[in-house]
FIZAZA-360957 format. One record per residue (C-alpha): residue in three letters; z, x, y. Coordinates in steps of 0.1 Angstrom, whole numbers, padded with zeros to 4 digits. Each point is the difference from the previous one (the first is absolute). Layout:
FIZAZA-360957
@type ala; up Z; east X; north Y
...
END
This chain:
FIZAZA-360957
@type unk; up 0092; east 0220; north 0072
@type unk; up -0020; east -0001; north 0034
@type unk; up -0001; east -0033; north 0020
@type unk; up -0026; east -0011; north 0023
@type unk; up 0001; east -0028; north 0022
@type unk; up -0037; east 0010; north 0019
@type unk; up -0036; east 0001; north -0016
@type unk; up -0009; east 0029; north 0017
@type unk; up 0027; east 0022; north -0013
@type unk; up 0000; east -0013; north -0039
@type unk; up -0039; east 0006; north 0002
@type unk; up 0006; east 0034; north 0009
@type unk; up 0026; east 0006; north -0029
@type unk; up -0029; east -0011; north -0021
@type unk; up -0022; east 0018; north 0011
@type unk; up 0015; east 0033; north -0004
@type unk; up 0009; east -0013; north -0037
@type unk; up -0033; east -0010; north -0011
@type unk; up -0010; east 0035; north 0014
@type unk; up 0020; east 0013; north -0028
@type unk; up -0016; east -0023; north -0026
@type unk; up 0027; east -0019; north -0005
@type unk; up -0007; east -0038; north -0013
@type unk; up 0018; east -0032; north 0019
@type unk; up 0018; east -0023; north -0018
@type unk; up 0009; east -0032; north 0026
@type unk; up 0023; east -0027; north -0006
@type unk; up -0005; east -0025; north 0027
@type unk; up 0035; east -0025; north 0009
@type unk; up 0012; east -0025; north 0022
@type unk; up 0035; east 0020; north -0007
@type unk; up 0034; east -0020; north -0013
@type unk; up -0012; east 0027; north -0028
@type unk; up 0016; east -0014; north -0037
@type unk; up -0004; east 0018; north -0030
@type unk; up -0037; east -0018; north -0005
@type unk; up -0013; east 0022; north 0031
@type unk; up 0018; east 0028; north -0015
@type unk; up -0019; east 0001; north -0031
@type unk; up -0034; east 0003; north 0018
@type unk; up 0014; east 0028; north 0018
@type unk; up 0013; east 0016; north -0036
@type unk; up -0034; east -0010; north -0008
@type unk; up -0018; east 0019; north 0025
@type unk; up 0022; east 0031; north 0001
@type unk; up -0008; east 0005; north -0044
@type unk; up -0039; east 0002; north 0015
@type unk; up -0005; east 0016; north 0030
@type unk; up 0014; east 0028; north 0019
@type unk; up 0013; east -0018; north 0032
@type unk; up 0015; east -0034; north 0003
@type unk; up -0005; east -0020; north 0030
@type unk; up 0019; east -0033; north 0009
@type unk; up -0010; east -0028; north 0028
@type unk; up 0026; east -0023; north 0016
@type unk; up -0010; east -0023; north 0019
@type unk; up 0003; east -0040; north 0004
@type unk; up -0034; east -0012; north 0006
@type unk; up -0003; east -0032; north 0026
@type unk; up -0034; east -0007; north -0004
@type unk; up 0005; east -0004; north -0035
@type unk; up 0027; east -0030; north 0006
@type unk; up -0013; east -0039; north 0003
@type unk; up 0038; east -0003; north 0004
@type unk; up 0019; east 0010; north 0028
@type unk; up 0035; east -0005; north -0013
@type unk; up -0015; east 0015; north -0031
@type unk; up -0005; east 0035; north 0022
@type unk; up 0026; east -0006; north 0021
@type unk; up 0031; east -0005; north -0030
@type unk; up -0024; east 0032; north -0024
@type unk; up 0030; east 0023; north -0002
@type unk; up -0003; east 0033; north 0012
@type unk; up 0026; east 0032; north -0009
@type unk; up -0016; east 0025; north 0014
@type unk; up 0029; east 0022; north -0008
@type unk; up 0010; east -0009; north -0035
@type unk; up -0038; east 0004; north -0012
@type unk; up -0006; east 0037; north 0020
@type unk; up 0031; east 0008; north -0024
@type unk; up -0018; east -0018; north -0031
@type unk; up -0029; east 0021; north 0008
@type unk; up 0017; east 0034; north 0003
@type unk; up 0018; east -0001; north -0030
@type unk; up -0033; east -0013; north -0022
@type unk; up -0016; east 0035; north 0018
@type unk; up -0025; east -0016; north 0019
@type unk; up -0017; east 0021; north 0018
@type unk; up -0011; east -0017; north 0037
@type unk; up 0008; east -0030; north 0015
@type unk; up -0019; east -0018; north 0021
@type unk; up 0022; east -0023; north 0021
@type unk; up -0025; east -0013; north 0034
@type unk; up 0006; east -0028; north 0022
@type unk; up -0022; east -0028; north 0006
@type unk; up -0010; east 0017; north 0034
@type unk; up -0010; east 0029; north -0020
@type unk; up -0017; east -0022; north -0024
@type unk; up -0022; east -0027; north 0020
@type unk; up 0004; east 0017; north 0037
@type unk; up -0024; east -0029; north 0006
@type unk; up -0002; east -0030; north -0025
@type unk; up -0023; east 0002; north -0032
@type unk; up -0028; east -0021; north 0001
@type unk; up -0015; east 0008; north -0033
@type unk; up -0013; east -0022; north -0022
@type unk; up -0006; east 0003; north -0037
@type unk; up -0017; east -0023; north -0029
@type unk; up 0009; east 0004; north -0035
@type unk; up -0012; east -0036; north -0012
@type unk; up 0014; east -0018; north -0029
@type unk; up 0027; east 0029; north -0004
@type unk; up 0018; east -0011; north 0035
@type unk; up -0008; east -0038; north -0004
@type unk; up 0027; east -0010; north -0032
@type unk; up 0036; east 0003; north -0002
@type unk; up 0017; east 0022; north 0030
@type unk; up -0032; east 0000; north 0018
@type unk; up 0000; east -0039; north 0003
@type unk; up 0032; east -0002; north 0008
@type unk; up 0007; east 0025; north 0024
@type unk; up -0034; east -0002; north 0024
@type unk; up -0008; east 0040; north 0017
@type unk; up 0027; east 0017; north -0027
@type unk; up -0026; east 0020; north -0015
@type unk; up -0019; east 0009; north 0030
@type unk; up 0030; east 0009; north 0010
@type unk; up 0011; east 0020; north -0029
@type unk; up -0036; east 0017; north 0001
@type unk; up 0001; east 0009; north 0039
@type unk; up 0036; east 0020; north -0007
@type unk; up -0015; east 0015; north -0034
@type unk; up -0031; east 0013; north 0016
@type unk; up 0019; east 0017; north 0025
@type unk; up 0025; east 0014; north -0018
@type unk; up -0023; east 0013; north -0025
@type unk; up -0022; east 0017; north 0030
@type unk; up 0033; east 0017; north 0009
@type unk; up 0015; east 0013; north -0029
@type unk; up -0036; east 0008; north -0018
@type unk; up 0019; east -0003; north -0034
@type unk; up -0015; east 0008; north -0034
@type unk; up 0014; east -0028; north -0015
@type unk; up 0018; east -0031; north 0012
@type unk; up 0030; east -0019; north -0021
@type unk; up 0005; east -0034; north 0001
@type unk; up 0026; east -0022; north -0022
@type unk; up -0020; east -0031; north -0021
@type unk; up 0026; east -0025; north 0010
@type unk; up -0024; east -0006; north 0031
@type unk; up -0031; east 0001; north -0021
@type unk; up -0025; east -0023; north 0021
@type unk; up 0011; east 0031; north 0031
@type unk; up -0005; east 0025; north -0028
@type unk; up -0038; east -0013; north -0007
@type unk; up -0006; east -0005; north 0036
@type unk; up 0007; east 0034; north 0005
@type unk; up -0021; east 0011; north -0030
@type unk; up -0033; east -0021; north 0020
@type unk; up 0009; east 0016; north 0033
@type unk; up -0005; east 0033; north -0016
@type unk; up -0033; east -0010; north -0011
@type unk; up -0011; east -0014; north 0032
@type unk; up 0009; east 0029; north 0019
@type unk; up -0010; east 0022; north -0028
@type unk; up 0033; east 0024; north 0001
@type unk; up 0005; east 0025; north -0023
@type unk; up 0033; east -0011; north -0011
@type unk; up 0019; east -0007; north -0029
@type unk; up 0019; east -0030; north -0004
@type unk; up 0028; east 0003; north -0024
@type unk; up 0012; east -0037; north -0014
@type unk; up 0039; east 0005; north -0008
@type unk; up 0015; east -0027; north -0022
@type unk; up 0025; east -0025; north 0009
@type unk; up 0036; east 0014; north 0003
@type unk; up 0025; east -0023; north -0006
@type unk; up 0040; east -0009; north 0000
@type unk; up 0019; east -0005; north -0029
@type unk; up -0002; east -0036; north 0002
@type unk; up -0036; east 0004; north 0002
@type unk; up -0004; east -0008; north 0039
@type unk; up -0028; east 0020; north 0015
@type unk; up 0012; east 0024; north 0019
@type unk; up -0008; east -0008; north 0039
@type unk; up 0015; east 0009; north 0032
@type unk; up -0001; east -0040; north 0013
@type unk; up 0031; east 0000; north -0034
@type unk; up 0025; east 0013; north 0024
@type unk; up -0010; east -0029; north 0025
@type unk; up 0010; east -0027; north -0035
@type unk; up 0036; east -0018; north 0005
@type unk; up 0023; east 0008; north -0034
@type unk; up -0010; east -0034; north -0015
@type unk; up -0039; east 0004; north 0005
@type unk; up 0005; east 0035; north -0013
@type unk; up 0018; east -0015; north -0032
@type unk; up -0038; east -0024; north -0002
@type unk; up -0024; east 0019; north 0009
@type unk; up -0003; east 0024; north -0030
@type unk; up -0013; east -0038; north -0016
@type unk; up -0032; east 0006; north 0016
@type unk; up -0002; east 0031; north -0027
@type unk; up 0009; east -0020; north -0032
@type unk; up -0026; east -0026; north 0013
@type unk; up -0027; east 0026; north 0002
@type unk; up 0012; east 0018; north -0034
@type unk; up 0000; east -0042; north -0012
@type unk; up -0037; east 0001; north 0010
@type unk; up -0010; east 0030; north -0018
@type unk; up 0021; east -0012; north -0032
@type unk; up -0019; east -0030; north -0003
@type unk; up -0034; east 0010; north 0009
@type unk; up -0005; east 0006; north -0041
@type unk; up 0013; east -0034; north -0005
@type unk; up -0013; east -0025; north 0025
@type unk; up -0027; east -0007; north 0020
@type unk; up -0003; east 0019; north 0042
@type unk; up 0005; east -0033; north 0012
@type unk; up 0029; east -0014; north -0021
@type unk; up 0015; east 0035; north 0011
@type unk; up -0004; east -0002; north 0030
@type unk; up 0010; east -0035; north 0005
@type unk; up 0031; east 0008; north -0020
@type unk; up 0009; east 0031; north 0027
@type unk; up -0005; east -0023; north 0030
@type unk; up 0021; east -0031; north -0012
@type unk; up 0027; east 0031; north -0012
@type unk; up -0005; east 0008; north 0038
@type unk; up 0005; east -0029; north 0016
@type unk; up 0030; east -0005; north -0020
@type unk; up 0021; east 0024; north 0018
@type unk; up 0011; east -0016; north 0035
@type unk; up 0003; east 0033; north 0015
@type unk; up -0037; east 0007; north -0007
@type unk; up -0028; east -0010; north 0025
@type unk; up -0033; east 0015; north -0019
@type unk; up -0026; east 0012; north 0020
@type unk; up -0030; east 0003; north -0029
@type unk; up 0002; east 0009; north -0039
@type unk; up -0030; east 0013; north -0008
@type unk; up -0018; east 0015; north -0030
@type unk; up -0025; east 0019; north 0009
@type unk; up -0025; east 0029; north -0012
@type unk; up 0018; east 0033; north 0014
@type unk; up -0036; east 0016; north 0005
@type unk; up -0016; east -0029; north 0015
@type unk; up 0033; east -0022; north 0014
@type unk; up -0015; east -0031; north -0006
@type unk; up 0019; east -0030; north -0015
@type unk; up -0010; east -0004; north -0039
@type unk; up 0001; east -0033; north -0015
@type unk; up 0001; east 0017; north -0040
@type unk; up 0012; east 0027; north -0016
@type unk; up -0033; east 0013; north -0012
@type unk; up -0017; east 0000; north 0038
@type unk; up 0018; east 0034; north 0003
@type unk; up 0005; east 0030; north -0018
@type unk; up 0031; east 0013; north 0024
@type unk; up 0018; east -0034; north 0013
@type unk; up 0033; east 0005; north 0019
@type unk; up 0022; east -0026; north 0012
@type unk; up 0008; east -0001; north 0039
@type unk; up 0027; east -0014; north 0018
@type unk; up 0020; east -0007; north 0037
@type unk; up 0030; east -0021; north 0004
@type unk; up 0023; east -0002; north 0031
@type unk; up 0036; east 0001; north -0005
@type unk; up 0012; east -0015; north 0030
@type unk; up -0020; east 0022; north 0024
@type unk; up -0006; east 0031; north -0023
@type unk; up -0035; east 0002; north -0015
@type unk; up 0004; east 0015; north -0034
@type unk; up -0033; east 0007; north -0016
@type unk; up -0007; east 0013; north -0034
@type unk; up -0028; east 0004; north -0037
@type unk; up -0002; east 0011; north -0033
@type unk; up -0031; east 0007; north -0019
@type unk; up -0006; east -0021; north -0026
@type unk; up -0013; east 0013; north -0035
@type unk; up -0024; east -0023; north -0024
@type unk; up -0007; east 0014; north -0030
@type unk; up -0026; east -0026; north -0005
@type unk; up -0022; east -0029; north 0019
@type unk; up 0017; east -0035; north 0008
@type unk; up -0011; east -0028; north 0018
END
């Protein structure tokens, strides 16, 4: 496994592999790599012929600065994660090397960064699509893999190929989660031992959701989930949302959308957990 910590030098690498027609499978991270990340990179190793990981902590993608501050970084730990999954390169830059001046792009994806993490976290997505863009002009992947526990990230991604018209796949992985049913997440390792005994509720919740979508109205549902929510004293909820997963707007009925999925973020203390499940209705409801 090769690691890189300058552009110049992992472009290079790529360059001489493409020469050889080899296709680019990129998994890009913020590191504190769990066995989530791990499946993209099993992911992208079954489909292409080199595997390329990113780590690096993003600050323009923070509204919080405690939140990037506190992100946990182990740096060592996830260069051995990566070895023995057989990755193949690592990219590992500083911010220096990233933004030698800061970014000052800005990007519009309407109604898909106005719900849900985009209104409550102001510049994330720009964020998320300055870093992207970049990465993606570095590495020159064939296909990119991104986990569906940040899905709103995951369709943002999806338009910012489209505006930029890049000729790159992106791969949606599902969900991969613990035992309990916890999402996995590298903010978990941040949870005391009695939020990480709660916070697998937010799960059941979500799995309570989906159950009852055959039974009861969206908005008995969902005001079933919130009061649930608000139940738990360690729980601050951000949003619960239930949304279209194409469109990301709020639906008020089961039969507004053909692929609803329920969204949500809760602080335990001062971890943000977020999570969603698809929903499946057989039939229309009001």
């Amino acid at each position: 496994m090769q690691i890189f910590t300058k552009i110049n030098d992992i472009k290079a690498a790529i360059t001489l592999l493409k020469a050889k027609k080899y296709r680019i499978g990129f998994v890009p991270t913020m590191g504190a790599l769990h066995n989530g990340h791990l499946s993209l990179i099993y992911k992208a190793k079954a489909e292409n012929d080199i595997t390329v990981c990113s780590i690096f902590v993003n600050p323009v993608q923070f509204n919080n600065t405690e939140d990037f501050e506190k992100y946990p970084i182990q740096n060592d730990t996830d260069i051995d994660l990566l070895k023995n999954s057989k990755c193949d390169l690592v990219f590992l830059p500083s911010v220096k090397e990233m933004y030698p001046e800061p970014p000052t792009e800005k990007f519009n994806f309407g109604t898909l960064e106005n719900v849900m993490e985009g209104a409550f976290r102001p510049g994330h997505f720009n964020g998320v699509a300055i870093v992207v863009k970049k990465l993606f002009e570095i590495i020159t992947p064939d296909k990119a893999y991104f986990g569906e526990k940040d899905f709103q990230q995951l369709m943002i991604i999806k338009s910012l190929i489209k505006k930029l018209n890049l000729r790159i796949e992106i791969v949606a992985c599902p969900i991969i989660r613990e035992s309990d049913g916890l999402a996995m997440s590298s903010r978990n390792v941040r949870l005391t031992e009695h939020q990480r005994k709660i916070a697998p509720e937010i799960h059941a919740l979500l799995k309570k959701c989906a159950d009852h979508s055959m039974e009861f109205s969206l908005e008995h549902v969902k005001s079933e989930v919130i009061k649930s929510i608000e139940a738990i004293p360690e729980f601050k909820l951000d949003y619960f949302e239930i949304a279209d997963e194409e469109n990301l707007q709020p639906i008020s009925n089961w039969s507004d959308s053909d692929t609803p999925r329920a969204f949500v973020a809760i602080f335990l203390d001062k971890v943000r957990l977020i999570d969603n499940m698809k929903i499946f209705c057989n039939f229309a409801k009001s």
